[in-house]
C-alpha positions in Angstrom: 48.1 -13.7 -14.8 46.2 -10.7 -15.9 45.9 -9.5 -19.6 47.5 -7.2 -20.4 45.6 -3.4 -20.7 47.2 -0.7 -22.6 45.1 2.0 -20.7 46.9 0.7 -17.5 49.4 3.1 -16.5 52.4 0.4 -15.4 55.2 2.9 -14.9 53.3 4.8 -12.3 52.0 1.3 -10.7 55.9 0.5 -10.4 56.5 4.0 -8.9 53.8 3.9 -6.4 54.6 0.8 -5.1 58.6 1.3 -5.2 57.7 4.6 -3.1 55.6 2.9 -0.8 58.3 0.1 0.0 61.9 2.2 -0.8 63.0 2.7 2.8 62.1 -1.2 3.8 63.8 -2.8 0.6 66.7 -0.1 1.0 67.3 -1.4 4.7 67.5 -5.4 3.6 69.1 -4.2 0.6 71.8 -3.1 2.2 72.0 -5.2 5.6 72.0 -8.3 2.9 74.8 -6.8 1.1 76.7 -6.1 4.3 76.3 -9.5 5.7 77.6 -11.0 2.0 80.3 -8.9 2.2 81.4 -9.8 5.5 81.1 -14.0 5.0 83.4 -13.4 2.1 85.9 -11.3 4.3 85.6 -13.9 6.8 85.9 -16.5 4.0 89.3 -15.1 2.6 90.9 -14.5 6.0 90.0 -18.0 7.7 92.9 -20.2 8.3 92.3 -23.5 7.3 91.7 -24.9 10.8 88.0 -23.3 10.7 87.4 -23.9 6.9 84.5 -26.0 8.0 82.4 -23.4 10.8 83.6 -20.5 7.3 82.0 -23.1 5.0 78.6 -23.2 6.9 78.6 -19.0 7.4 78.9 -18.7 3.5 76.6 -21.7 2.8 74.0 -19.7 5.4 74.8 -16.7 4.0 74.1 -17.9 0.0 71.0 -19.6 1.0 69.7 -16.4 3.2 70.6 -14.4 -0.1 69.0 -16.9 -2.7 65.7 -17.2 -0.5 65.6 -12.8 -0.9 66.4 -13.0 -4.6 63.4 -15.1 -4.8 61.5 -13.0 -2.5 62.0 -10.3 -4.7 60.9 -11.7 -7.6 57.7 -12.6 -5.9 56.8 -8.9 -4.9 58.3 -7.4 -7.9 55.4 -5.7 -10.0 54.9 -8.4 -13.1 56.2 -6.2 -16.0 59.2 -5.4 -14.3 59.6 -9.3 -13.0 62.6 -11.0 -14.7 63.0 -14.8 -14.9 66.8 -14.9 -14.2 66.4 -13.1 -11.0 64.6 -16.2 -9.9 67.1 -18.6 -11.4 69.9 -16.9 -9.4 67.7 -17.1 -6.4 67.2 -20.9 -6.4 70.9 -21.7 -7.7 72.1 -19.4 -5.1 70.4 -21.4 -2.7 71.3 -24.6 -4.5 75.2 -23.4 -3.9 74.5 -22.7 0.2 73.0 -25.8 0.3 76.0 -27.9 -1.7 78.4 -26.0 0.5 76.7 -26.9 3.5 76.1 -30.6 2.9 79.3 -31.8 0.5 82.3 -31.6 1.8 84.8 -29.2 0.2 86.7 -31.7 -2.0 83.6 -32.8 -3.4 82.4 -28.9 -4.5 85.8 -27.2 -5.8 85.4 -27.8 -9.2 81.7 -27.7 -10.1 81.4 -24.9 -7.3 83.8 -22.6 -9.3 82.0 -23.6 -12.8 78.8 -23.3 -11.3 80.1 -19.1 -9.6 81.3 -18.5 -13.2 78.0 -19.1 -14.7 76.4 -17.4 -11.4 78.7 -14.2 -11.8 77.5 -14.3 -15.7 73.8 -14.6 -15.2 73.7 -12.2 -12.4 75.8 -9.6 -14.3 73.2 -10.0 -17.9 70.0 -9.8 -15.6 71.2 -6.5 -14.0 72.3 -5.2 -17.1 68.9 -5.6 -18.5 67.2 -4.6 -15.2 69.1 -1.4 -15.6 67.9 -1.1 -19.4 64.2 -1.7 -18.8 64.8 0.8 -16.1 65.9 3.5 -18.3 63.5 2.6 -21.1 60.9 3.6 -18.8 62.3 6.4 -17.9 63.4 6.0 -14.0 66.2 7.5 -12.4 69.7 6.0 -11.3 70.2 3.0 -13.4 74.3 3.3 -14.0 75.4 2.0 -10.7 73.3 -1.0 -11.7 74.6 -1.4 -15.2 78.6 -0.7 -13.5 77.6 -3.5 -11.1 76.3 -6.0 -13.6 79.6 -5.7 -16.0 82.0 -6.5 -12.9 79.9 -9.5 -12.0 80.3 -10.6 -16.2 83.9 -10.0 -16.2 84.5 -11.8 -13.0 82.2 -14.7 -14.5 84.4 -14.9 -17.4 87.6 -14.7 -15.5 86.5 -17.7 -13.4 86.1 -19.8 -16.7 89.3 -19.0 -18.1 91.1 -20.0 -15.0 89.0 -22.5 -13.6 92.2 -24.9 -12.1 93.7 -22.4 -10.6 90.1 -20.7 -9.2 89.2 -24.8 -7.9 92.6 -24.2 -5.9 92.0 -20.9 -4.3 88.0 -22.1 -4.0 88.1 -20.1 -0.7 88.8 -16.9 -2.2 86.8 -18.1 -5.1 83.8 -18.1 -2.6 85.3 -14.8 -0.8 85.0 -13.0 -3.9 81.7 -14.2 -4.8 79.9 -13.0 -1.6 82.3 -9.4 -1.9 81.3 -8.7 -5.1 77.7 -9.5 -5.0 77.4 -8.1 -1.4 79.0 -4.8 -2.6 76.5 -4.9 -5.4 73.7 -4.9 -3.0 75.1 -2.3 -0.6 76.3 0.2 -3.8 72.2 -0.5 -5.2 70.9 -0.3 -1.4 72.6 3.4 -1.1 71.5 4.3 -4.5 67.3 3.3 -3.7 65.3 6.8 -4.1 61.9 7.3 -4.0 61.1 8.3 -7.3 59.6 11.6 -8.1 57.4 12.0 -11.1 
């Protein structure tokens, strides 16, 4: 870790290196998003018949999306780095990899707790993210801050139902991958290189 220099200009370090890798992040930003959103289509409409080749696509799908939170966290400039963006990408993963390996009877009910406190975490960290964002003065930090109270209020909805949530757990799951794949689309579409 290097100290830290206050002649360092860090802001315009973020901005050059967010300029030189917008169209690239932009791309998997929203080709991640898309491929969330359509495992928890494909989640919600599956009959129960295929419930098991649905489980693995969302499992896939969660661990894919973990593994590129982490990702992100790796290449994200240090002063803009944020510790819950790497606990959502190893629980994430953690989730794929219950879903993929338990059988559904078994994941329900900690599943649904475990999405709650997902949807809750995820929701605070972009709500920050979007605050450091304005503090320093960069562009288009509402869709983030929109994005980061639905994934709160959809946290806390999941904890005050959690029986009837553990009996819809498909649609649980369905909504989980919509929500946060529509985040990443909606954030995707809103990347801009910034101008300063």
């Amino acid at each position: 870790m290097e100290r830290y220099n206050s002649d360092f200009d860090h802001v315009g370090d973020f901005v050059e290196r967010w300029n030189a890798g917008v169209r690239h992040a932009r791309i998997w930003t929203i080709v991640i998003g898309a491929l969330l959103v359509l495992a928890g289509i494909a989640s919600a409409a599956a009959p129960l018949s295929i419930y098991a080749l649905i489980q693995g696509i969302v499992a896939a799908a969660l661990i894919v999306g973990g593994l590129g939170e982490v990702a992100s966290y790796v290449h994200m400039p240090e002063l803009f780095r944020s510790p819950t963006m790497l606990v959502m990408g190893v629980l994430n993963a953690l989730l794929g990899i219950m879903l993929l390996t338990l059988p559904a009877y078994l994941t329900a009910g900690t599943v649904v707790f475990l999405l709650a406190f997902l949807f809750i975490i995820s929701g605070a960290e972009r709500v920050t993210y979007a605050r450091r964002l304005r503090y320093f003065g960069l562009p288009d930090s509402g869709l983030t801050t929109v994005t980061g109270v639905l994934n709160i209020v959809c946290g806390v909805a999941f904890l005050i139902m959690p029986a009837f949530s553990g009996v819809v757990f498909g649609y649980v799951i369905a909504a989980y991958l919509i929500v946060g794949g529509a985040s990443l689309v909606v954030e995707g579409i809103s990347m801009r290189a910034i101008e300063r």
